[in-house]
C-alpha positions, 0 to 999 in steps of 0.5 A: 532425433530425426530432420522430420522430428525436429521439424515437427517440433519446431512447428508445435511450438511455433503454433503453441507460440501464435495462440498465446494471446499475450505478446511474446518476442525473444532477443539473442545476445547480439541483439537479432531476435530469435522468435516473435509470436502472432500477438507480438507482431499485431502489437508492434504492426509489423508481419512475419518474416521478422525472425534473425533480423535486429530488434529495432526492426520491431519496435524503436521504444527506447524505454522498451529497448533498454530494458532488454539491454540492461537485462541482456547486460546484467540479467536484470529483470523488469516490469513496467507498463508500457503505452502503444497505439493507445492501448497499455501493456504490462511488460516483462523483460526477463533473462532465460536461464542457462540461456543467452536469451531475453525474453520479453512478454506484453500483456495487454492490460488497458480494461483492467487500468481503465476499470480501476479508473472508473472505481477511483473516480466513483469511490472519489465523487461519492466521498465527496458527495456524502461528505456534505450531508454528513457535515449538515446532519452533525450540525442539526446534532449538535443543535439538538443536544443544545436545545434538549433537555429530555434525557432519554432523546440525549441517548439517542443524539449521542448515538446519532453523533457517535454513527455520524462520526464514524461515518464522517471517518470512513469517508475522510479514510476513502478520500485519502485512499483515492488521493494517494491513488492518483499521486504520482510525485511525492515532495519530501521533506526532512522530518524528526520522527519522534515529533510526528509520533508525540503528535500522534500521541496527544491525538489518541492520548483519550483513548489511551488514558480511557483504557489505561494503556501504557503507551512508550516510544523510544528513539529518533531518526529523520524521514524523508516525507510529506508531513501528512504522509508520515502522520497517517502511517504513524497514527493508523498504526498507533491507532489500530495497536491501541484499539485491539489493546485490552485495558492495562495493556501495552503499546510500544513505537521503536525507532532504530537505525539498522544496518542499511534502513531505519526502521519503526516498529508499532508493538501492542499487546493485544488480541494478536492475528491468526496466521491465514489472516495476516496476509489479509489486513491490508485489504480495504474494509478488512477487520480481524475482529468486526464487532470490536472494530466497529465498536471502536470506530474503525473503518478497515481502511486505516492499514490499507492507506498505510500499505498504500504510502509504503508503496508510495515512498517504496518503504518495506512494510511487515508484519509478525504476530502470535494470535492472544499475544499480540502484532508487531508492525514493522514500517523501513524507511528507504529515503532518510537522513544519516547526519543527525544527533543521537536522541536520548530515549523518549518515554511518552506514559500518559497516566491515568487519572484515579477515575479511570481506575474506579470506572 
């Protein structure tokens, strides 16, 4: 290839470069810097020219700086957010294969970051404001049920409090969805696992006795979590297994230390998920069965607020299942605790009552 050729092309490139709009710069392996484009100079206000000198002549922001250290050592990878000049970008420090370059690419996402706010605090503050009403309308209820004695008027305040309490469900679901939002720290405890599952299991256990569900739990492991962060995955799990459980069928909780996690799987025999809507259940107000779960009293946020303290803690979260013939959700534990006794398997059967067999 001829001088003019090559030049030819370095100068494409150089244009193609400038007209991306996310900041890109890339640093050699004795820390100059190789190329930077038009957006990386606007971000860090410094003009052309810049090319073969060190990096420090285009940003002093340490956490920035050993990130692209620690890649260019290791070829380990990042992606962080980072604030300049009050604007936020989304960082990404990768090393180039077969190259002895790092690449760093900063894409200015402060509208997204601020819009996502904006939808937190109103998703927070109608919680909130609907939550009163709410309360005020399951006590004018209850007062009516007391006072009536027309039994045709009972069925319609049974179906104003079912509705209401429903309501007053989704509204407790928003909260916990916006409170896990805005939680930045989380202050974990030790905790026995097969004690938040028993808990769980006395909440649920009308439910269960209602539609003859053999419910079983088998082993322990201590988890290291806020209480009321371990209860809501337990209970949105075992809730959500014992809801799309057709009556006489099954629901399991296994705990079992593995090789390197310990790890809890909610099992059930139900109506199992088709594969194209698997990825889709952790979504917010996502059913696989609408009509059902609305009769049921879900809300389509129960796994969205589990997928969300997953994130919390970093704790994996999977999930198998065959349509007709059931889900199996696997939660791994990332910060545990190792020192504790073997526990002898726990079986949790509740049986039902004769009743619930002739109804």
């Amino acid at each position: 290839m001829s001088l003019d050729a090559l030049g030819n092309e370095k100068t494409d490139l150089t244009h193609i470069l400038n007209s991306i709009r996310d900041g890109l710069f890339v640093v050699a392996e004795d820390g100059n810097l190789t190329t930077v484009n038009f957006a990386a100079r606007r971000i860090f206000n410094v003009k052309s020219g810049i090319v073969g000198k060190g990096l420090l002549c285009l940003t002093s922001e340490k956490r920035l700086i050993k990130a692209i250290r620690d890649c260019a050592k290791d070829s380990k990878a990042a992606l962080f957010e980072l604030n300049l000049k009050g604007r936020t970008y989304l960082t990404t420090v990768k090393r180039l294969p077969h190259e002895n370059l790092t690449m760093v690419v900063l894409t200015d996402v402060t509208e997204t970051r601020e819009n996502a706010k904006r939808r937190e605090e109103f998703f927070a503050n109608a919680s909130h404001e609907l939550k009163t009403p709410l309360t005020a309308i399951m006590g004018f209820c209850e007062l009516a049920e007391i006072n009536n004695k027309d039994n045709t008027i009972k069925k319609y305040l049974e179906g104003i409090t079912r509705e209401t309490n429903r309501m007053a469900t989704l509204i407790s679901h928003m909260l916990n969805i916006s409170k896990l939002e805005q939680t930045e720290k989380t202050r974990p405890i030790p905790i026995e696992l097969s004690e938040v599952i028993s808990d769980v299991k006395e909440t649920i256990s009308p439910v269960i006795i209602e539609k003859c569900i053999y419910f079983e739990a088998k082993g322990n492991g201590i988890v290291m979590a806020e209480p009321e962060h371990l209860y809501e995955i337990v209970k949105n799990l075992a809730e959500n297994a014992v809801r799309y459980t057709k009556p006489g069928g099954n629901v399991t909780i296994r705990v079992k230390q593995g090789k390197r996690r310990l790890h809890m799987t909610v099992s059930d025999t139900g109506i199992g998920i088709s594969p194209e809507e698997q990825s889709k259940i952790f979504e917010r107000f996502y059913r696989v069965e609408k009509s059902r779960s609305v009769q049921g009293g879900g809300t389509g946020l129960g796994l969205s607020i589990v997928k969300h303290i997953c994130a919390l803690y970093n704790w994996r979260l999977s999930l198998k299942s065959r349509l007709g013939a059931g889900t199996d959700v696997r939660v791994e534990f990332e910060d545990v605790l190792r020192d504790y006794s073997a526990v002898e398997e726990n079986i949790l059967f509740i049986k039902p009552p004769l009743s619930s067999h002739n109804s």
